[in-house]
Backbone as a printed PyTorch tensor [residue, N CA C, xyz], in Angstrom:
tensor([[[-81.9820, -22.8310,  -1.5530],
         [-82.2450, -23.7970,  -2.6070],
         [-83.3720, -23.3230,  -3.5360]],

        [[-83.8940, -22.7150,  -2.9710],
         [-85.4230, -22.3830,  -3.7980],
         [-85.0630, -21.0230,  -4.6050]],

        [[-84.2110, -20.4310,  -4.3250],
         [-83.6900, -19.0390,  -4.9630],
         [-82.6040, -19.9150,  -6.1690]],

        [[-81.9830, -21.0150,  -5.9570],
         [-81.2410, -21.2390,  -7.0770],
         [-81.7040, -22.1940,  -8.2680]],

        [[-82.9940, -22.9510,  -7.6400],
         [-84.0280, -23.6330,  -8.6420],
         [-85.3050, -22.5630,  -9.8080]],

        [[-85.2490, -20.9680,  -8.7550],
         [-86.1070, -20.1650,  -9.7750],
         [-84.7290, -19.6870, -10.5350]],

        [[-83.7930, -19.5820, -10.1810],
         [-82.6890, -19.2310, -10.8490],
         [-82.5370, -20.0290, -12.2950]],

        [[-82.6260, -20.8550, -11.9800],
         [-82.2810, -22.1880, -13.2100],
         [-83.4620, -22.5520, -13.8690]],

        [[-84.8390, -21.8730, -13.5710],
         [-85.7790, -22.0010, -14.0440],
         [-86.0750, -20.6780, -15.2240]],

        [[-85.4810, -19.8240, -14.8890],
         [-85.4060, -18.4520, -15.4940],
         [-84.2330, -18.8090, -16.1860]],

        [[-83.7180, -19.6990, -15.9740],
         [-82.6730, -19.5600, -17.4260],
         [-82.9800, -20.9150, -18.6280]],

        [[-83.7610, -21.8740, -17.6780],
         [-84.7140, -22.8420, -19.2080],
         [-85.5710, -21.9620, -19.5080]],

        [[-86.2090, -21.0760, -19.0950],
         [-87.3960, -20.6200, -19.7050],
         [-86.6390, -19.7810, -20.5640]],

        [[-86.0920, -18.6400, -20.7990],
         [-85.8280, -17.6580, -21.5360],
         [-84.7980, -18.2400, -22.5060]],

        [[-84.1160, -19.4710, -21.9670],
         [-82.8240, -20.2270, -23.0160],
         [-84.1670, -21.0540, -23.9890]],

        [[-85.0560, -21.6520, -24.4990],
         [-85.7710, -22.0280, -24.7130],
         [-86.5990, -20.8310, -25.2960]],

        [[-86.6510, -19.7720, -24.7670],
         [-87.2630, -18.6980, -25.8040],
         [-86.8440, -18.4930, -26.9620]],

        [[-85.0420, -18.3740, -26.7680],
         [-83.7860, -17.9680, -27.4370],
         [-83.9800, -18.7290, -28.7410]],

        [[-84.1250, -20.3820, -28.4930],
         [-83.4740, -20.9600, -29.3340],
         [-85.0970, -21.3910, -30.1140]],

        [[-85.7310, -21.3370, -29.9930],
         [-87.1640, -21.4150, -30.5710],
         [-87.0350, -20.8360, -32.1650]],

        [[-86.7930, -19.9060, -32.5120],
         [-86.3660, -19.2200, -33.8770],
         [-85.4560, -19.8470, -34.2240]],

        [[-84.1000, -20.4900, -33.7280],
         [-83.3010, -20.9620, -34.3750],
         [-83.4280, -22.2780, -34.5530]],

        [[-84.5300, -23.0900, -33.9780],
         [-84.8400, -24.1580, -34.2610],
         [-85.9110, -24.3500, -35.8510]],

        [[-86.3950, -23.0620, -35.6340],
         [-87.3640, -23.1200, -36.9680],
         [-86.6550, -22.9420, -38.1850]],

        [[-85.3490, -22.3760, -37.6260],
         [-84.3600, -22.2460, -38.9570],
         [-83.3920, -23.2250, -39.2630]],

        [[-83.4350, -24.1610, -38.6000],
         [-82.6690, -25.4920, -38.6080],
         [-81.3570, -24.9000, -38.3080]],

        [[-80.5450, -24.1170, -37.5040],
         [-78.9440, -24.2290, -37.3440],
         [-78.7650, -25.3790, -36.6040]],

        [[-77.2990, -25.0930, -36.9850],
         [-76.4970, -26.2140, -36.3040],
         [-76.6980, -26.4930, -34.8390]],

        [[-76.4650, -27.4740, -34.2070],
         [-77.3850, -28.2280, -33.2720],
         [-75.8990, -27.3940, -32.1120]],

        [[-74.7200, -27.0670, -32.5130],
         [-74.1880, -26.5970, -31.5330],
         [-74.2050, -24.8860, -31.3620]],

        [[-74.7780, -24.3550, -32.2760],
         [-74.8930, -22.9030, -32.5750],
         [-76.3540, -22.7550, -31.3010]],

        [[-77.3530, -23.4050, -31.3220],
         [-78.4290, -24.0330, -30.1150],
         [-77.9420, -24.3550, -29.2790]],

        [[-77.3430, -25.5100, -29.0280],
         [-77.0100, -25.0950, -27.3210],
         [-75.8590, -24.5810, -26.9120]],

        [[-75.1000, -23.5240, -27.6240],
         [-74.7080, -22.2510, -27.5880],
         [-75.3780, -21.1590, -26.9610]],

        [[-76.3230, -21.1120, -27.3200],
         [-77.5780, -20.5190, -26.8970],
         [-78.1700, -20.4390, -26.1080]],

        [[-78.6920, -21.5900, -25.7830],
         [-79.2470, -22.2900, -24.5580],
         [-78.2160, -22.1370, -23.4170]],

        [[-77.5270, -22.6120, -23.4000],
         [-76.3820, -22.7400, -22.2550],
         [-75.8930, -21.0580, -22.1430]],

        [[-75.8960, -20.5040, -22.8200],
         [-75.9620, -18.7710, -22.6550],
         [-77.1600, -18.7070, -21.6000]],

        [[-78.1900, -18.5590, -22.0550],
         [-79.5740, -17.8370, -21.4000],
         [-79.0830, -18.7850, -20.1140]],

        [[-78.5110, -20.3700, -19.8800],
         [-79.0050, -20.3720, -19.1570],
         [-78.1460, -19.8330, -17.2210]],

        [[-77.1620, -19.5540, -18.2940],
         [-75.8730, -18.9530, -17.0460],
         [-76.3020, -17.6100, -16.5560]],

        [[-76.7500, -16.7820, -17.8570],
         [-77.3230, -15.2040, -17.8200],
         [-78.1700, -14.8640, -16.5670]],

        [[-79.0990, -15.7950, -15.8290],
         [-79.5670, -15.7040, -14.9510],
         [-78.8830, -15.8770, -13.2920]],

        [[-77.6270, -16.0600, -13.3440],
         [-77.1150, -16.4250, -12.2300],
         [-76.1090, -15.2220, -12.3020]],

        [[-75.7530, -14.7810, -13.2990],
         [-74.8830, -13.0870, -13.0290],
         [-75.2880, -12.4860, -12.8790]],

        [[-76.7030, -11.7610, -13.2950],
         [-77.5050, -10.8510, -13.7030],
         [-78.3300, -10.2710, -12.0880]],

        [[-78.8170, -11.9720, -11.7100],
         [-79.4450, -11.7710, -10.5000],
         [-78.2940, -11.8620,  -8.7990]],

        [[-77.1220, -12.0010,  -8.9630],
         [-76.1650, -11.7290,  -8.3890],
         [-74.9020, -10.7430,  -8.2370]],

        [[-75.5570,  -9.9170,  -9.0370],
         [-74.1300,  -8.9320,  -9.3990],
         [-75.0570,  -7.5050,  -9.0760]],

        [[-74.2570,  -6.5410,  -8.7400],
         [-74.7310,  -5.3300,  -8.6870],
         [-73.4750,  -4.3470,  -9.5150]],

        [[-74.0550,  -3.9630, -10.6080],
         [-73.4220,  -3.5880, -11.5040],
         [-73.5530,  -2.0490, -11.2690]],

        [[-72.7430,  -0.9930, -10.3190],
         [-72.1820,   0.0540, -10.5160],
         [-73.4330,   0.9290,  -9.9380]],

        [[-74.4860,   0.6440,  -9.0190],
         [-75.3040,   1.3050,  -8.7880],
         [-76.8520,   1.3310,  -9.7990]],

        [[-76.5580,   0.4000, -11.0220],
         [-77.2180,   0.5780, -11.8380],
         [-78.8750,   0.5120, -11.5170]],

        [[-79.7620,   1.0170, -12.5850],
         [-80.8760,   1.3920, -12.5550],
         [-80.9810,  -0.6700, -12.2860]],

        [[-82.4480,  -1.2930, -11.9530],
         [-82.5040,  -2.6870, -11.9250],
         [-82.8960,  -2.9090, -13.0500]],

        [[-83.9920,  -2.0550, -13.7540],
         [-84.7440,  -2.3020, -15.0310],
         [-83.3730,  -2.3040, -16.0590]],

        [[-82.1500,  -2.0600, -16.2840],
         [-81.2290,  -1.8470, -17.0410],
         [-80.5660,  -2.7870, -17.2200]],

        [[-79.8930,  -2.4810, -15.6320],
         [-79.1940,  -4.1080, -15.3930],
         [-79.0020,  -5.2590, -15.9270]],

        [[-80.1150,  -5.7710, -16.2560],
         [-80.2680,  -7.2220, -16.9610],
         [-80.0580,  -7.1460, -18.4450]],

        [[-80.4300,  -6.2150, -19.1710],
         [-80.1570,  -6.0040, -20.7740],
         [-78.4430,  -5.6860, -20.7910]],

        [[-77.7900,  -4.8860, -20.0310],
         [-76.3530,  -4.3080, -19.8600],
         [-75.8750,  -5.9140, -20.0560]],

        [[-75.7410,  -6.5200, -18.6450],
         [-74.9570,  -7.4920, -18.3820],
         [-75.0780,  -8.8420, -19.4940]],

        [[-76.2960,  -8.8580, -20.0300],
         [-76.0920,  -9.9700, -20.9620],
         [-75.5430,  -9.4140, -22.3320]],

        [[-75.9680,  -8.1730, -22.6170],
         [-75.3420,  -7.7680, -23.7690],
         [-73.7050,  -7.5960, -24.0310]],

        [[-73.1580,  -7.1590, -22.6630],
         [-71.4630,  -7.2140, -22.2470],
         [-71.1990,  -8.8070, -22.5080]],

        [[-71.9240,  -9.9130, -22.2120],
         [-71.6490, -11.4800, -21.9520],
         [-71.6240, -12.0790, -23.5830]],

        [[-72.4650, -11.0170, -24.3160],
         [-72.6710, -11.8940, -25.2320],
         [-71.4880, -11.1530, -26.5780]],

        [[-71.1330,  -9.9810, -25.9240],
         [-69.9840,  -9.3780, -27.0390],
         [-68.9850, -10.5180, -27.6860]],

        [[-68.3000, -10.9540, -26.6020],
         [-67.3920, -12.3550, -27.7740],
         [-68.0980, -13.3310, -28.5280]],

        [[-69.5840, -13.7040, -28.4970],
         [-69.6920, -14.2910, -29.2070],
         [-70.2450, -13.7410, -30.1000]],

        [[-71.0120, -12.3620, -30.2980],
         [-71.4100, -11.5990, -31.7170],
         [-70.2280, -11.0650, -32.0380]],

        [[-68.9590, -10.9140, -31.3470],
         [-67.9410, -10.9680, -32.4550],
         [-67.2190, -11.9670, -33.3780]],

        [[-67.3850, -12.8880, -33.0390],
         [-66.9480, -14.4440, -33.3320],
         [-68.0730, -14.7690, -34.8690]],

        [[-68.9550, -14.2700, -34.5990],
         [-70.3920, -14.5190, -35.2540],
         [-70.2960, -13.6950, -36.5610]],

        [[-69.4280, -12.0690, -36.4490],
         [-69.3780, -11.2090, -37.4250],
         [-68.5370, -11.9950, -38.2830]],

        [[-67.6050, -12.8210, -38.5000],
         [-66.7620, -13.0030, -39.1630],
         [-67.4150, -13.8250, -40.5840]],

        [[-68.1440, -14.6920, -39.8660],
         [-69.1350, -15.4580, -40.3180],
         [-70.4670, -14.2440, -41.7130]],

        [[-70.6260, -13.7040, -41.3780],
         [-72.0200, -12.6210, -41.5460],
         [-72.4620, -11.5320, -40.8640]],

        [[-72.3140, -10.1780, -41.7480],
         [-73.1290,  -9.0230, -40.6860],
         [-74.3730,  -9.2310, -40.3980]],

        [[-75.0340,  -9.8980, -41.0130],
         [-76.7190,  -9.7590, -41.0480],
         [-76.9340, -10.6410, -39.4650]],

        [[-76.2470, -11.8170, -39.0590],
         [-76.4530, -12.1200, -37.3040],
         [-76.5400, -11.1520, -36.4250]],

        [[-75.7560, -10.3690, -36.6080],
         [-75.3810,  -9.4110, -35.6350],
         [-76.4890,  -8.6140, -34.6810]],

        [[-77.5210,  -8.1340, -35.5790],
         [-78.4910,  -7.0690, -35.1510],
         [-79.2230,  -8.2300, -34.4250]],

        [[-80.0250,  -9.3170, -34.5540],
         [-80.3850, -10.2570, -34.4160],
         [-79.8790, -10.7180, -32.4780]],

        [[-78.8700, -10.8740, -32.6420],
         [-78.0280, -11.5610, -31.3580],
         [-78.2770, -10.3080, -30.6630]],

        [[-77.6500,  -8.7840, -30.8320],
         [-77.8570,  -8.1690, -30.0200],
         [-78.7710,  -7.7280, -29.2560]],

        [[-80.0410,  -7.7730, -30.5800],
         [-81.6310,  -7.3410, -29.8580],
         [-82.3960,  -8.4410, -28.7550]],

        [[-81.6990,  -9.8290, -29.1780],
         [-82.6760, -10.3830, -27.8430],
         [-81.6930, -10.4590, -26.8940]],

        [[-80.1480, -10.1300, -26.9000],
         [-79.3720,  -9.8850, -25.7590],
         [-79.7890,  -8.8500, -24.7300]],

        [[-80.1970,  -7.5530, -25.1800],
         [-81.1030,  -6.7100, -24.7060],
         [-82.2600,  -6.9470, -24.2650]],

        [[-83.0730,  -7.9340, -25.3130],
         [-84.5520,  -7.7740, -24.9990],
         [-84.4650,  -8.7680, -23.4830]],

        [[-84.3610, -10.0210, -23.9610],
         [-83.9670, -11.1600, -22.9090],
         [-83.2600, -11.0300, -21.6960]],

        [[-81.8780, -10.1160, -21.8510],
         [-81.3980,  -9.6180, -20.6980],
         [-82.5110,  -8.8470, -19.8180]],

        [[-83.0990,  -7.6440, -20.3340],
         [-83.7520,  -7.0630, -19.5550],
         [-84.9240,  -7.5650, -18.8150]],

        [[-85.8380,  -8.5720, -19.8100],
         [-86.7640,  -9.4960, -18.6890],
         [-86.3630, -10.3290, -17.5560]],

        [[-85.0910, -10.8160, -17.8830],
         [-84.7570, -11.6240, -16.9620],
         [-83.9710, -10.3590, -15.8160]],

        [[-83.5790,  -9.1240, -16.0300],
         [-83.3280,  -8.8870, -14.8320],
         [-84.5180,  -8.2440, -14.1800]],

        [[-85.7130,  -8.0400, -14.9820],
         [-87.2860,  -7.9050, -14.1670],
         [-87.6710,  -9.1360, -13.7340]],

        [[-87.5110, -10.4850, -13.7820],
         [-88.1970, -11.1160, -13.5180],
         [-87.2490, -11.4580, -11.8930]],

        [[-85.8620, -10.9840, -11.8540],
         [-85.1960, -11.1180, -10.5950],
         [-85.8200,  -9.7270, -10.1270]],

        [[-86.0950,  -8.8790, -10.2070],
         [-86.3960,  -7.9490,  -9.6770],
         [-87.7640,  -8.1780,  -8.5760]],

        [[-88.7060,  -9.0290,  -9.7620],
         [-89.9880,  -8.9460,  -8.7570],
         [-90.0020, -10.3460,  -8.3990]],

        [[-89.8090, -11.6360,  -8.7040],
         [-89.7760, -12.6840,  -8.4090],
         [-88.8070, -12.9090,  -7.0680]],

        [[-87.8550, -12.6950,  -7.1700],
         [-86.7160, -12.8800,  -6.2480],
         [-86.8760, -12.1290,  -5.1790]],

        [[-87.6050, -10.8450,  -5.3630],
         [-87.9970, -10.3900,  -4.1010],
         [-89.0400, -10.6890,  -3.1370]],

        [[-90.0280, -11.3530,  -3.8190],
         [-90.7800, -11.8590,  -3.3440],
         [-90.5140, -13.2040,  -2.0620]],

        [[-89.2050, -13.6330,  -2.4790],
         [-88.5890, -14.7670,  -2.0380],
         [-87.4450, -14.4040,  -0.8350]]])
């Protein structure tokens, strides 16, 4: 229980990172918890999956950036200029959150 409450805690915290910029930009209230509800699943694959031997520090940027491909394609149709945007905190965000399973979760 306590491994699936830091679980869900690591995904308000970093879903809440996510959408912080897009709140200052006023989008649409479902384009946000789009968002939100992304970061906050990202933490329950990321820290449960063992992806191919992979490095751990990697791991977490890979798997959310693979998660988030249909929706920065969905997004291109709309505007190129999203694009770079979605991908960099798919990376950035992915990868903390698979450090923060790395040292948190082990601890546990």
């Amino acid at each position: 229980m306590t491994t699936f409450l830091l679980t869900l805690l690591t995904g308000v915290v970093f879903g809440t990172i996510d959408i912080l910029p897009m709140l200052k930009m006023k989008l649409d209230k479902f384009s946000i918890l789009s968002a939100f509800v992304f970061y906050l699943v990202v933490p329950f694959i990321v820290f449960n999956t063992d992806l191919f031997a992979m490095a751990w520090w990697l791991k977490g940027g890979v798997i959310s950036l693979l998660l988030a491909l249909p929706v920065v394609i969905i997004v291109a149709k709309d505007g190129i200029k999203a694009i770079m945007p979605m991908i960099a905190m798919s990376i950035v965000l992915g990868t903390l959150i698979g450090v923060v399973g790395k040292f948190v979760l082990q601890i546990l």
